[in-house]
C-alpha positions as a Markdown table, in Angstrom:
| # | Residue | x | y | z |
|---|---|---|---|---|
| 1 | Unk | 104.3 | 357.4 | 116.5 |
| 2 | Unk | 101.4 | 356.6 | 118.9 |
| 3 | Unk | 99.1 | 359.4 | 117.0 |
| 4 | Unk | 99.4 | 357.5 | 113.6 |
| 5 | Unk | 98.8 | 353.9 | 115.5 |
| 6 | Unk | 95.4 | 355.2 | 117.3 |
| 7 | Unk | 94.3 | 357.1 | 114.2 |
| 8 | Unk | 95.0 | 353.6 | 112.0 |
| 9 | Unk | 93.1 | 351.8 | 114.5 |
| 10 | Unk | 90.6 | 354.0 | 114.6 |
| 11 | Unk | 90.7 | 354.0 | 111.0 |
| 12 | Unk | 89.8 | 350.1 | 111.4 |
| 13 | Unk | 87.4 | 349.9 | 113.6 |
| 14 | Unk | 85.1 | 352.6 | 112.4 |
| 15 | Unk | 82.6 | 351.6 | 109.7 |
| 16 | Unk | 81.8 | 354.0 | 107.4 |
| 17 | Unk | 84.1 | 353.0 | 105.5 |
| 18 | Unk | 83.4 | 349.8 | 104.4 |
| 19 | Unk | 79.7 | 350.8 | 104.7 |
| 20 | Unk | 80.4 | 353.2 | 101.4 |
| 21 | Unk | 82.3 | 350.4 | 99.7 |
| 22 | Unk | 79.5 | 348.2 | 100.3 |
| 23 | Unk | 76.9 | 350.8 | 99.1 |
| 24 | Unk | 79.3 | 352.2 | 96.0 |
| 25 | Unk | 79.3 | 347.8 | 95.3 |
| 26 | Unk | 75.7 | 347.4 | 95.0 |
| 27 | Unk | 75.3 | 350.7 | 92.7 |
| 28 | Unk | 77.5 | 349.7 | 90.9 |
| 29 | Unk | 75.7 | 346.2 | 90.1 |
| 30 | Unk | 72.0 | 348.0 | 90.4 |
| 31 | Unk | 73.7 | 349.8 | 87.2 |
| 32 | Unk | 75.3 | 347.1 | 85.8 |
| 33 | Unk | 71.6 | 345.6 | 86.1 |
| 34 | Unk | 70.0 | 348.3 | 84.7 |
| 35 | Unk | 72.4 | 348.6 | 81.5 |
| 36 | Unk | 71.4 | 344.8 | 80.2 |
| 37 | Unk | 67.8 | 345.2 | 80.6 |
| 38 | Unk | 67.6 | 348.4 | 78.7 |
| 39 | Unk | 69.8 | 347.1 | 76.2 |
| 40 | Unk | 67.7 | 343.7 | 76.2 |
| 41 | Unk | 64.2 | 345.9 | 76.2 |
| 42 | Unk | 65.1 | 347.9 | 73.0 |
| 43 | Unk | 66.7 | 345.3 | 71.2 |
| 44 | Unk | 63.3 | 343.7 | 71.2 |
| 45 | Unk | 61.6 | 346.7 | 70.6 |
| 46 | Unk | 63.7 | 347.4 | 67.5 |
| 47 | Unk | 62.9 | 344.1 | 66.4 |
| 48 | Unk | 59.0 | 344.8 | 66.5 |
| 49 | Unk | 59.3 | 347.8 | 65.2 |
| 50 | Unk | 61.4 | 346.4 | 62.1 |
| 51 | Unk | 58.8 | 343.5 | 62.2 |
| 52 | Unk | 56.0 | 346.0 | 61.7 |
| 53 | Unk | 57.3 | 347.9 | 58.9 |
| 54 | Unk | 58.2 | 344.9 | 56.8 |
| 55 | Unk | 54.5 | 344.2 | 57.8 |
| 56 | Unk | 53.2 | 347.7 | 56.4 |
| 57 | Unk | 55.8 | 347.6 | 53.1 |
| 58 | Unk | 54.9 | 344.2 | 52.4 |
| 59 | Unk | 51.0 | 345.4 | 52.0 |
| 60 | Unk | 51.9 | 348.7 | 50.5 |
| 61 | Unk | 53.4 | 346.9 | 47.5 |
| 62 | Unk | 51.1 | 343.9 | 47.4 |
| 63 | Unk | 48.0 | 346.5 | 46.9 |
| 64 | Unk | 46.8 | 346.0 | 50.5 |
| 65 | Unk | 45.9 | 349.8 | 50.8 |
| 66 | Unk | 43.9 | 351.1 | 48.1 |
């Protein structure tokens, strides 16, 4: 019985541990982070790119290019 108590102490007072949970936290944000402004950064790049070729049709039909 006194093995499992000194290993759970142990247990509690080392700190790797709780330093992984801490490091596995702040990937997981860092990724979290990541994942909106990607999706942010090609949103708007879709828009421009839709924006340009409205842009280029609109001049195709209207006899810009001849």
């Amino acid at each position: 019985m006194q093995s499992i108590l000194a290993k759970v102490q142990r247990f509690l007072q080392a700190e790797d541990g709780p330093t992984a949970v801490e490091y596995a936290v702040m990937l997981a944000l860092i990724v979290a982070v990541c994942f909106v402004a990607i999706q942010s950064v090609g949103t708007q790049t879709s828009s421009m790119f839709d924006d340009i070729a409205d842009d280029v049709n609109t001049a195709v039909t209207q006899g810009g290019f001849e």
